[in-house]
C-alpha positions in Angstrom: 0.0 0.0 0.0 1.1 3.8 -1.1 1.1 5.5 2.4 2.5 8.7 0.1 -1.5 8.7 -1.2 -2.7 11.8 0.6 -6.3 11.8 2.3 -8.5 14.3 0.9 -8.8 17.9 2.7 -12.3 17.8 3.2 -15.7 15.8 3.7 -17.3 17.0 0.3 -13.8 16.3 -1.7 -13.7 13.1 0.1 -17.3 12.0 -1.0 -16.3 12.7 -4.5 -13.5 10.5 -4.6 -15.8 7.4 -2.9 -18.3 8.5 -6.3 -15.6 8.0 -8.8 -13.5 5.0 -6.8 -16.8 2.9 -6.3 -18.3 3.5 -9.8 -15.3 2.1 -11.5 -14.9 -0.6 -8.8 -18.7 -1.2 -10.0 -18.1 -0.4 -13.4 -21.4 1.7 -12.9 -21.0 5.0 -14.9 -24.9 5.7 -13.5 -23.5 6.2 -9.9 -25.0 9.4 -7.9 -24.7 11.4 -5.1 -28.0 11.1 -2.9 -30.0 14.7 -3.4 -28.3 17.5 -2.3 -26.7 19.2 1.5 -29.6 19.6 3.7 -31.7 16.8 2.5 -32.3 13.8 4.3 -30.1 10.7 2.6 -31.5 8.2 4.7 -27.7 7.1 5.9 -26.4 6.5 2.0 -24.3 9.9 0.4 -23.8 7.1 -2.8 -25.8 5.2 -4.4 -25.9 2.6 -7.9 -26.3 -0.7 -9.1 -23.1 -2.3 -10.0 -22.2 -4.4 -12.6 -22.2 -7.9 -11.2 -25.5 -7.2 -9.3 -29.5 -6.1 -10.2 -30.2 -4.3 -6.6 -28.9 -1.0 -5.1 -25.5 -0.3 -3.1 -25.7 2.2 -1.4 -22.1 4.0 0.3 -22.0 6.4 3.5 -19.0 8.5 3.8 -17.4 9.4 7.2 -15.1 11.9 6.6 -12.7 13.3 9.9 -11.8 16.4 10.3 -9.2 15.6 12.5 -7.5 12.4 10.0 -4.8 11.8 12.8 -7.0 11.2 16.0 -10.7 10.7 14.9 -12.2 7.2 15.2 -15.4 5.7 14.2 -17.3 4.3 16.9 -19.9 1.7 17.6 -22.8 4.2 18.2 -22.2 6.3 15.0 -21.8 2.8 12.7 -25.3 1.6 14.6 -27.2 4.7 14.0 -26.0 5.1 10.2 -27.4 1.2 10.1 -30.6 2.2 11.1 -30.9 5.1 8.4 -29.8 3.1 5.7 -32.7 0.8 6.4 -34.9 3.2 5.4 -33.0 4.0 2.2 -35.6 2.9 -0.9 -35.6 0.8 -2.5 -34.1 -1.4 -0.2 -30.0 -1.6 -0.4 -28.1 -5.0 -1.3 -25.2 -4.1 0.3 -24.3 -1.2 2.5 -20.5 0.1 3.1 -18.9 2.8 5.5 -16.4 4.1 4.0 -13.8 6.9 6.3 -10.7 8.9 6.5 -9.9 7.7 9.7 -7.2 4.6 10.4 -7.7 1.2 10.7 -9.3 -0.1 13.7 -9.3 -3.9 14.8 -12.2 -3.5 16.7 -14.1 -1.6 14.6 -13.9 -3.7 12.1 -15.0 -6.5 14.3 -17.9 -5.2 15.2 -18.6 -4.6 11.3 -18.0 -7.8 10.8 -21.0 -9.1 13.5 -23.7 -6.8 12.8 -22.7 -8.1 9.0 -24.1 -11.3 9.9 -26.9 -10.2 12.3 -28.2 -8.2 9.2 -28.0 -10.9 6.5 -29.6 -13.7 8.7 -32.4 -11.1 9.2 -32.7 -10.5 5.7 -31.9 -7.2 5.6 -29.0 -6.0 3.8 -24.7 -6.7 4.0 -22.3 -4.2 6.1 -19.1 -3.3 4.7 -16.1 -1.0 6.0 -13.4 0.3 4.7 -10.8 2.6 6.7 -8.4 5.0 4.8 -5.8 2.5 4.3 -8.2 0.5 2.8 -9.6 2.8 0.3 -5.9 3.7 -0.5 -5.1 0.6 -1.8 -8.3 0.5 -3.6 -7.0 3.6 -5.7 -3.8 2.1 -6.5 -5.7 -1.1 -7.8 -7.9 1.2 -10.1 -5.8 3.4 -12.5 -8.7 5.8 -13.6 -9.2 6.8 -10.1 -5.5 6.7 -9.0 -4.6 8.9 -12.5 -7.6 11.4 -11.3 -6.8 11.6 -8.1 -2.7 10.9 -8.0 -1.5 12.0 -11.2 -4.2 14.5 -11.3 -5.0 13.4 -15.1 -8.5 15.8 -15.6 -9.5 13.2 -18.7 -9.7 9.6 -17.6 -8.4 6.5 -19.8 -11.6 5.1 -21.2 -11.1 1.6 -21.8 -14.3 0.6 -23.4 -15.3 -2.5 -25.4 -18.5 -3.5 -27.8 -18.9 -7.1 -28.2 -21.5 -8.2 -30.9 -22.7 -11.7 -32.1 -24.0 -11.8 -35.6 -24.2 -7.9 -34.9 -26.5 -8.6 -31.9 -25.7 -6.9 -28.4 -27.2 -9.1 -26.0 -29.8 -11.0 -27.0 -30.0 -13.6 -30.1 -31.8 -15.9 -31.8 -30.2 -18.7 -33.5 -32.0 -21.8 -35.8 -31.1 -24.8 -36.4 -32.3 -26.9 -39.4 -33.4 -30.9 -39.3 -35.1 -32.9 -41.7 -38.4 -34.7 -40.0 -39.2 -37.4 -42.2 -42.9 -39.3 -42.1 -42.5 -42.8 -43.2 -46.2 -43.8 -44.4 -46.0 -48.2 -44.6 -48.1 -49.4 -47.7 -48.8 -52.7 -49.2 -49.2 -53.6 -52.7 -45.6 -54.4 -52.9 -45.4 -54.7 -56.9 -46.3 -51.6 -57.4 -44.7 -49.2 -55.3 -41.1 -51.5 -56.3 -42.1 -50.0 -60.0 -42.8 -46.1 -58.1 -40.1 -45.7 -55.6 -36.6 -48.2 -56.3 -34.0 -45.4 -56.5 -31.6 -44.9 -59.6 -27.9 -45.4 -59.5 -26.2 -42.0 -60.6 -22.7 -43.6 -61.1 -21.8 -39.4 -61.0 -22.4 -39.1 -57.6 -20.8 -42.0 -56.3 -17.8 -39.3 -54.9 -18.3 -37.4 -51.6 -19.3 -34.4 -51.6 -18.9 -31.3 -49.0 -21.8 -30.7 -47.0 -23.4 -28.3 -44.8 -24.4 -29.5 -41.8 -27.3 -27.3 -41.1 -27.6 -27.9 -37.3 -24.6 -26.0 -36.4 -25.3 -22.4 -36.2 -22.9 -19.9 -37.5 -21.7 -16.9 -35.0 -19.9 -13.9 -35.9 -18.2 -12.8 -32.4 -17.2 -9.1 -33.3 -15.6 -6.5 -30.8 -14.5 -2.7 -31.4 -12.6 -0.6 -29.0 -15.3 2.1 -28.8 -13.2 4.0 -25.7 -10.3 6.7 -26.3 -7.5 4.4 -25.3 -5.7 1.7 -27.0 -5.9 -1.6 -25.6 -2.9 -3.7 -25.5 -2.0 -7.5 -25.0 -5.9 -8.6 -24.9 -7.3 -12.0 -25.6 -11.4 -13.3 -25.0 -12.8 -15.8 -23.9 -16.4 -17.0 -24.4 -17.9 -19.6 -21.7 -21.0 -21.8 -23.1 -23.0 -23.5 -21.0 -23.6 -27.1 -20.9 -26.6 -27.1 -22.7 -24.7 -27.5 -26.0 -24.0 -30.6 -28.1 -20.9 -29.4 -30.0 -18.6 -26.2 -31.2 -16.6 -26.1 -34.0 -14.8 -24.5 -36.6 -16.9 -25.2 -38.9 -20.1 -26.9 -40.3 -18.9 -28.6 -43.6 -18.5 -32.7 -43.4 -16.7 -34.9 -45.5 -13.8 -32.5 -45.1 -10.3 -33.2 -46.8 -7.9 -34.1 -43.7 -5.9 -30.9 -45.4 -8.3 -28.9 -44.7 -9.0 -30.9 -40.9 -5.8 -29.9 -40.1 -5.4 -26.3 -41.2 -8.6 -25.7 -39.0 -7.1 -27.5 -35.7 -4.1 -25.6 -36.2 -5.8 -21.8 -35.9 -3.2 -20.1 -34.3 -6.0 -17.4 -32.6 -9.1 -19.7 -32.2 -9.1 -22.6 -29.4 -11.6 -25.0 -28.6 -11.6 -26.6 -25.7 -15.2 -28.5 -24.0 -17.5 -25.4 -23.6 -14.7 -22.4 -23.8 -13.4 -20.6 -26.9 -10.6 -18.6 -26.4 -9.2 -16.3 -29.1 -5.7 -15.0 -28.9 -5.3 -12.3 -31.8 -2.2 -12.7 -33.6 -2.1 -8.2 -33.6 -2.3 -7.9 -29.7 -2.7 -4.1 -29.9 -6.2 -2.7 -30.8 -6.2 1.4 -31.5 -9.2 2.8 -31.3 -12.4 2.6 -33.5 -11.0 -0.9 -35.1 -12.5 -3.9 -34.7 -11.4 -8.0 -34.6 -13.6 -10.7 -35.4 -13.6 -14.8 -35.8 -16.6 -16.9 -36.1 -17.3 -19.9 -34.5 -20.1 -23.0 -35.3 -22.4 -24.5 -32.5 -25.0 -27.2 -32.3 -27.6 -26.6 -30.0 -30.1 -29.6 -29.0 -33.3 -30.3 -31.0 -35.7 -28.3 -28.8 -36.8 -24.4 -28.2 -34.8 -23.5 -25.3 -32.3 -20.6 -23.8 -29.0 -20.7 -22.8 -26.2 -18.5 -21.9 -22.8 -17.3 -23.5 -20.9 -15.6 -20.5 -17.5 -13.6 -22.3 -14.5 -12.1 -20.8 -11.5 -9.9 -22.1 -8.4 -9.5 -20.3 -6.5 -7.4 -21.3 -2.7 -5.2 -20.2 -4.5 -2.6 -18.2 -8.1 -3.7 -17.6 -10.7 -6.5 -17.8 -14.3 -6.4 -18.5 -17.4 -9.0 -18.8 -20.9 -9.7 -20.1 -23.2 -12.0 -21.5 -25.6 -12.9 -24.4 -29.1 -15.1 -24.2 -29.1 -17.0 -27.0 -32.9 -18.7 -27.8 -33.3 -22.0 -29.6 -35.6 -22.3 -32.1 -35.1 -24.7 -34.2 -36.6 -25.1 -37.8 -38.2 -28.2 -38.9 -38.4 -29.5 -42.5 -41.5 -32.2 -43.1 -40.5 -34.8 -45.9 -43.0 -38.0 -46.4 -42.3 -41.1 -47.8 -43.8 -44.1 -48.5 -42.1 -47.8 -47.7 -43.3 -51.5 -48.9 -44.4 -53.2 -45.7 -42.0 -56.5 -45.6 -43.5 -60.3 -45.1 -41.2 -60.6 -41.5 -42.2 -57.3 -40.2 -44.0 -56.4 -37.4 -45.2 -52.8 -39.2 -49.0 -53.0 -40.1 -49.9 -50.9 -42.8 -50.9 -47.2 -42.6 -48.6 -47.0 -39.3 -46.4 -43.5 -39.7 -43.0 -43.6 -38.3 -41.4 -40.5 -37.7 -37.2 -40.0 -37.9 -35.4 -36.7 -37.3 -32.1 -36.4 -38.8 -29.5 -33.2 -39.0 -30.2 -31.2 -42.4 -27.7 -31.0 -45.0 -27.0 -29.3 -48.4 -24.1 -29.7 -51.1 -21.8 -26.8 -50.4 -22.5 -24.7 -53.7 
């Protein structure tokens, strides 16, 4: 910990830096002060929704004005408790944040009424002391270059992540064949209608498209005012998923097998693609994209794709619903009910299969 960071030199400059600290700690650029001097706050100064969660957090600041003596005590962290109760709607989590120095006991007594609170339902209790809060700036470089460096633009690391030019939600369809089997009699007959022809031309494999894997475009843009440097993603599928690949063409040459398994940027691995871009530097306004194939499971359903980017100075996360519906072609044929079989005539048998066209 930087004991060189300096405490700020009063109450109102100190609730400013617990705004900008906490909203990129929450990666909440909707974080507020709570009305204005004079007004009653109901025990939170702060106040958003951070990333990671769907309910408030709400932050009351202690400032000292006498940083080397002041302490918090038990009565002052009980009666800001209270107020925050009445804080609407109610708060997820609820942090004290101060100027003044570490204190053992203190934080003990945080620690209690923490658990008091959550087995009655009501809401977490979090501290943090000065020395606390100092390291906190030094782990988060747009608050530490405001604050430290005294930079009056922050670095905005900012990235848009699209999937077949969707933000967050997407559809995807997959194809199959459903084909009706109708048993018939009259045997002679429907020999004459329905024996297949021999085309000696087609006896050679062709490429297909396997029409139950789903094509994604994963496309991402640095949209912020800062280059980002030595990144990678990683996209996390859940397990309702039959298969990802590189591809949906069968009957592939094994030259073209093994130029695929050998992408230096794109790795597949169970449920996790990871793509490591071979230009690690991304200026702004440019974008990188790969594509990927999936097979979902025959039936409407949703799932998740969870993504992450690391990169040299920051990380960020997010997710896509992607909905299931697959598409369903109907094909009927008829078949010559054998002597030895068990099928009585008129039955209908149904057979899915995966749906698949000659690559053009």
């Amino acid at each position: 910990m930087n004991k060189t960071i300096r405490k700020p030199n009063n109450w109102q400059d100190f609730e400013t830096l617990c705004k900008k600290l906490w909203g990129e700690i929450w990666s909440c650029p909707s974080i507020k002060k709570n009305g204005r001097a004079g007004q009653t706050q109901n025990g939170v100064d702060i106040y958003g929704i951070p990333k990671t969660s769907e309910n408030y957090w709400g932050i009351q600041c202690k400032g000292k004005d006498d940083y080397s003596n002041a302490k918090l005590t038990e009565t002052e962290i009980l009666e800001e408790i209270e107020k925050a109760k009445e804080f609407k709607p109610a708060l997820e989590t609820f942090i004290i944040a101060s100027t003044a120095n570490k204190d053992a006991p203190i934080e003990e007594f945080v620690r209690i009424k923490n658990l008091e609170s959550k087995k009655s339902g009501s809401f977490s209790i979090e501290i943090y002391f000065w020395e606390d809060i100092a390291d906190l700036i030094e782990e988060n470089k747009d608050t530490f270059n405001w604050y430290v460096v005294n930079k009056t633009h922050k670095e905005n690391f900012e990235i848009e992540i699209t999937i077949n030019e969707q933000n967050s939600n997407l559809i995807i369809e997959p194809e199959y064949t459903l084909t009706q089997v109708e048993i018939i009699e009259n045997e002679e007959k429907e020999k004459r209608i329905f024996r297949p022809r021999i085309d000696f031309n087609q006896m050679i494999p062709e490429t297909e498209i396997n029409l139950s894997f789903c094509k994604l475009d994963v496309n991402f843009c640095n949209i912020g005012s800062t280059v980002i440097e030595e990144y990678w993603l990683m996209l996390d599928f859940s397990e309702e998923l039959q298969d990802i690949s590189f591809s949906n063409e069968e009957y592939q040459s094994s030259i073209q097998q093994s130029l695929m398994k050998t992408n230096r940027e794109v790795h597949i691995s169970n449920k996790t693609v990871k793509f490591y871009p071979s230009n690690k530097i991304l200026i702004q306004k440019n974008c990188r994209s790969f594509e990927i194939f999936i097979k979902p499971f025959r039936k409407n359903y949703e799932f998740k794709i969870n993504w992450k980017l690391y990169a040299k100075d920051f990380d960020t996360n997010g997710f896509f619903n992607i909905k299931v519906e697959p598409k369903v072609d109907l094909r009927k044929i008829k078949r010559i009910s054998s002597k030895n079989s068990d099928e009585k005539v008129g039955d209908i048998k149904e057979v899915y299969s995966e749906k698949k066209i000659n690559k053009q």
